[in-house]
C-alpha positions, 0 to 999 in steps of 0.5 A, a space after each residue: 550347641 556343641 560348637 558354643 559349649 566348646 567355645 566356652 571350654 576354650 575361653 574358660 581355658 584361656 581366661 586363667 592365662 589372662 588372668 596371670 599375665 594381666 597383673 595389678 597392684 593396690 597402689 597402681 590404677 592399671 600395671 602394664 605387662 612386660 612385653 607391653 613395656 618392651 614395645 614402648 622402649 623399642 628403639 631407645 637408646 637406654 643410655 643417652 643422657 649419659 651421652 648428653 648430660 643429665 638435666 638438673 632437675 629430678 622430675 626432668 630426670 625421671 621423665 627422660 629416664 622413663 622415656 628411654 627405660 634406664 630405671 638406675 637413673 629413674 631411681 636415682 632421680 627419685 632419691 634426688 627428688 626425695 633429699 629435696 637435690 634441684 627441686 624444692 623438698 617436697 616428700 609427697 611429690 617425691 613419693 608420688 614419682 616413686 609410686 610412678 615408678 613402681 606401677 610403669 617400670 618396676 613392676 612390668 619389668 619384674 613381672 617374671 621376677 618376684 625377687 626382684 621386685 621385692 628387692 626394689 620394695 625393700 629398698 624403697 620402704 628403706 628409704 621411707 617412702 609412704 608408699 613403699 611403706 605402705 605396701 611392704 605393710 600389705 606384702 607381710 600382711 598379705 604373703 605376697 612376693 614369695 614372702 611369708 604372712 607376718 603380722 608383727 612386720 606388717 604392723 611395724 611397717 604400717 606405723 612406720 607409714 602413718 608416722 610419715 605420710 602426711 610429712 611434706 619433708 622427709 626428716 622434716 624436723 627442721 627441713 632443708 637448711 641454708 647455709 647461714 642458718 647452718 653455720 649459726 646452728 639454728 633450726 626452723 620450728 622443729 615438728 614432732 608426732 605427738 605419739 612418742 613411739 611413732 616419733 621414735 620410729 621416725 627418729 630411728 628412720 633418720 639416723 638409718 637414712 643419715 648412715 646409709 648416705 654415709 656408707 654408699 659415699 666413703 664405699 665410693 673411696 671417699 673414705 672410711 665408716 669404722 669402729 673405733 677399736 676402744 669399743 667393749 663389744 667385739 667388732 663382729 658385733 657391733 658390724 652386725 649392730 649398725 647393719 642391721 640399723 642400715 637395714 631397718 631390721 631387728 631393732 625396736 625404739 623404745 620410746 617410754 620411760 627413761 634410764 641411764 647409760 653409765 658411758 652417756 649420762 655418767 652421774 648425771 640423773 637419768 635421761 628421757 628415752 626420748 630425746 628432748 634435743 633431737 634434731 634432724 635436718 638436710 643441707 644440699 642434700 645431705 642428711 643430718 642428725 643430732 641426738 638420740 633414740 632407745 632401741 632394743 637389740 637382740 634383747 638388750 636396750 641401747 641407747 644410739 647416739 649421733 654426733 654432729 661435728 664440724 669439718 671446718 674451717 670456721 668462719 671469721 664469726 667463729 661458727 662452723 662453716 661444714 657441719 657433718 655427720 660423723 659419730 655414732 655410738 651405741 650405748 648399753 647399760 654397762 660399762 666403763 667402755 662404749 659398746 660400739 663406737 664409730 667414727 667417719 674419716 676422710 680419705 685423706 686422713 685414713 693414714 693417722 687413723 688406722 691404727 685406731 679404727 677398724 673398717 666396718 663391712 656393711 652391705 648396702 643391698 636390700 637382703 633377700 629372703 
């Protein structure tokens, strides 16, 4: 009897340790622990198609990246898989290798780090994958990952994730355009949620991921997001603006009602706070938007407008042969000037522009709490 009952001491000591290192997730079936993950890696050169090419396809990507544990090329193939980049568009596949990534890499490799692991969920939910979103919901519902319970984010995230999770395209307004469909400015049957503040967050979401795209490629020396130096805000304020727009944080779409903006309508009558014109769409990846969506900021209402312009030169027909996403401007209430106004310019051109726009610094790294 005494040898069964220490027996049983023993196990019921070593059972909480299990239970520790064994984690689990809701959306993984089983998550593997670190060292388990280490023995599968032993040996495998993390580096290799850096050495031998990459495959063009995202899913050949994120298999050979899996196979060898680069998770940097993991998610870049996921990016690719998701901005429809050497595959067919397809957002329900693409979140399907996020999920596959979240349960297999990111989670065993962080298994000491919450931090960590929260910073990739950030960036993924930032993203606007489904799952991501969904778990973030589950993250602040739940005060998971170090981070606090909170309601109101929880619930903000969980509408976010209905209004996308049944979406085949991502931004799928009008999908992904071929050339000649671009340049004749036309679009495919254009879906909308029917509930206006679910279209909204989405809208809200497109513009995000449109700026996002921008500030990585001209912080890559391409060229420069700035703000044109007639905005009425100061540029501290309308830096922290289009941050907190990148980071999908602090502002709120403002979907119902309608009002007018005296630098966006003039004297024309009031307009809709949902945009009947938005439109939204990706050409070899690259994404674009065209309209506006209402959000409330720092208790103050903008109306955030985006441009569409074209790089040229134009066809033979006249039509525009590089369409690109260029301006942004956040519209208030008052006047004469625009609040903030921005502007994209290239390179090459930043000599006759840099008397006029001043440089944006906005940070691409998920912010840790």
């Amino acid at each position: 009897m005494r040898t069964i009952l220490t027996l049983a001491a023993l196990i019921a000591t070593v059972l909480p340790a299990l239970a520790i290192s064994q984690q689990s997730d809701t959306l993984c079936a089983r998550v593997m622990m670190k060292k388990e993950r280490a023995a599968l890696l032993d040996g495998k050169d993390a580096r290799q198609m850096e050495r031998e090419g990459y495959p063009t396809d995202p899913y050949a990507v994120y298999r050979r990246a899996k196979e060898i544990g680069n998770m940097r090329d993991a998610w870049g193939a996921i990016i690719m898989a998701q901005e429809g980049v050497g595959a067919h568009l397809d957002l329900q596949k693409a979140d399907g290798l996020w999920k596959d990534y979240w349960c297999t890499q990111v989670l065993p490799a962080f298994e000491d780090n919450p931090d960590r692991t929260w910073g990739v969920l950030q960036t993924s939910a930032g993203r606007g994958l489904p799952s991501a979103m969904f778990r973030i919901s589950e993250v602040y519902a739940k005060g998971e990952l170090s981070q606090g319970v909170n309601p109101r984010l929880s619930q903000e995230w969980k509408e976010k994730y209905e209004a996308v999770r049944n979406r085949r395209t991502f931004g799928g307004s009008c999908g992904e355009l071929s050339a000649p469909v671009l340049q004749k400015g036309q679009c495919k049957v254009a879906y909308q949620n029917p509930d206006p503040e679910k279209e909204a967050t989405l809208r809200l979401g497109y513009i995000s991921n449109a700026v996002l795209q921008h500030v990585v490629s001209w912080a890559n020396g391409d060229g420069v997001f700035g703000l044109k130096k007639n905005s009425r805000l100061p540029h501290s304020t309308c830096n922290q603006f289009f941050q907190d727009l990148i980071s999908l944080r602090g502002m709120r779409v403002v979907a119902e009602g309608e009002a007018q903006w005296r630098t966006f309508t003039g004297p024309m009558p009031t307009l809709p706070n949902t945009d009947p014109h938005f439109r939204e769409w990706t050409y070899n990846g690259t994404r674009f938007v065209q309209g506006y969506v209402v959000v409330d900021w720092n208790s103050t209402r903008y109306v955030l407008r985006a441009h569409r312009v074209c790089a040229g030169p134009l066809t033979q027909s006249g039509a525009c042969a590089s369409l690109t996403f260029a301006h942004l401007d956040a519209h208030d209430a008052l006047g004469p000037e625009i609040a903030c106004s921005t502007q994209s310019v290239a390179a090459p051109y930043w000599n006759n522009w840099k008397g006029s726009v001043t440089p944006l610094q906005l940070s691409t790294e998920p912010k840790r709490n």
